[in-house]
N, C-alpha and C positions, 0 to 999 in steps of 0.2 A: 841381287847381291851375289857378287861372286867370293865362295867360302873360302877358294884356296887364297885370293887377292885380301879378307881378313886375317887368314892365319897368319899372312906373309907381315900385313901391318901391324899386330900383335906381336911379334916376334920382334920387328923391327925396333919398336917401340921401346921394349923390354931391353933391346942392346943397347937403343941410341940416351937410355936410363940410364944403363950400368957406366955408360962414358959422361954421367953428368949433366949431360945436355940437359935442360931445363923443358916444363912439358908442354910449355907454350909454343916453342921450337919444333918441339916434337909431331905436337899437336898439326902447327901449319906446314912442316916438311910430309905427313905421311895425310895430310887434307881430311883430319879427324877430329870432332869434338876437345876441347881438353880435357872436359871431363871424361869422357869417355877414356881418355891415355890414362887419368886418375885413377876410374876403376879397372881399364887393366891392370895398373900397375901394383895396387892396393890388394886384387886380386893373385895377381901372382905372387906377391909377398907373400900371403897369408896360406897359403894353397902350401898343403906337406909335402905335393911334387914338385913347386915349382911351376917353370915353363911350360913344361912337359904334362903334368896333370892339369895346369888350368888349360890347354889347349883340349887335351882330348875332353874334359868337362864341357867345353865350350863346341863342342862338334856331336858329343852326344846331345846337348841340348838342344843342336839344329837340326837335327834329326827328326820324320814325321812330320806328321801334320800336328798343328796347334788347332785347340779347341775354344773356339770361340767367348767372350763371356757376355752374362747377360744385362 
C-alpha cells in the first residue's frame, strides 16, 4: 500500500463530501470500501483538527512495525 496514494484518497474523499456527493459515489470514484469513506468521514468529523489531525493520526499510526497477536 502506497501511504501517500491513501493520504491523497482520504483527502479526496473529505472534499468530494463537503460537495455533497454521496459516499457510494465516493466510494466507487476513489475504488474504496464505502464503509471505509464512512469511517473516514465519521473520523474526520469527530477529530478537534479536522483534516489535518485525522491525517497526521492516521500516519503516526502507520508507522513501525505492528505486533502480532496471539
Amino acid at each position: 500500500m502506497d501511504i501517500m496514494n491513501q493520504i491523497t484518497k482520504i483527502t479526496l474523499a473529505w472534499e468530494l463530501f463537503g460537495q455533497d456527493i454521496p459516499r457510494t459515489r465516493i466510494a466507487q470514484r476513489l475504488e474504496v470500501n464505502r464503509e471505509t469513506i464512512g469511517i473516514w468521514i465519521k473520523s474526520i468529523q469527530g477529530h478537534s483538527f479536522g483534516l489535518r489531525g485525522f491525517i497526521d493520526d492516521y500516519l503516526k499510526a502507520k508507522k513501525g512495525e505492528r505486533t502480532k497477536g496471539s
